[in-house]
N, C-alpha and C positions, 0 to 999 in steps of 0.2 A: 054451480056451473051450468051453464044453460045446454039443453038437447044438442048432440050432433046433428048435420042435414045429409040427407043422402041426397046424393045431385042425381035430377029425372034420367040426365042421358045416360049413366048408367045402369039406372034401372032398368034403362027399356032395351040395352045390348050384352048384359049380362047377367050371369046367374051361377048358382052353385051349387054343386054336388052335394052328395049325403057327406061325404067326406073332405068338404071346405075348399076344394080345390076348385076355378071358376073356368066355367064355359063360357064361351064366345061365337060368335058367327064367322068364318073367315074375312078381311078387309076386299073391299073391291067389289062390293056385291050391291051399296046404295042403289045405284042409277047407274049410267050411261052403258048399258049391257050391249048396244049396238057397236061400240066401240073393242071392246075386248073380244078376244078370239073365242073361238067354242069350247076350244079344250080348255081355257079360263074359268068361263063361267060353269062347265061340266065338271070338275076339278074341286071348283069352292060349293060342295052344295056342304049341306049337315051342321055341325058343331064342331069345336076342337077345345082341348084344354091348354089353358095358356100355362106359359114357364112362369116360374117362380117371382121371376123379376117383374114383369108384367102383372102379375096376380097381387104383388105385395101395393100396387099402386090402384088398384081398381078398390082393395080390402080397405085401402084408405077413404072412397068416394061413399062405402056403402058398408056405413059402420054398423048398422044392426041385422043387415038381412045375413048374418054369419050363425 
């Protein structure tokens, strides 16, 4: 059976903890930052850990960086 492929975009928006559970960037933060409020863009700064549901789908993108 041939190698899995990790797909680049989520290589390049996601990552994982010592403990397998994957971090994220909050959504809304690309581009068009003139458009959104301040408390918006003050609000999403940092990381967050995604739910279970969400993580089992990204686990799926990025089968060996576990």
């Amino acid at each position: 059976m041939p190698k899995m492929k990790t797909k680049s975009a989520a290589k390049k928006r996601f990552s994982f903890t010592a403990s397998g559970r994957v971090k994220a960037g909050p959504a809304g933060k690309r581009h068009g930052m003139i458009k959104r409020s301040t408390k918006f863009v003050r609000e999403a700064t940092g990381t967050m850990i995604l739910n279970d549901s969400d993580a089992k789908i990204v686990k799926k993108y990025m089968p060996y960086d576990r």
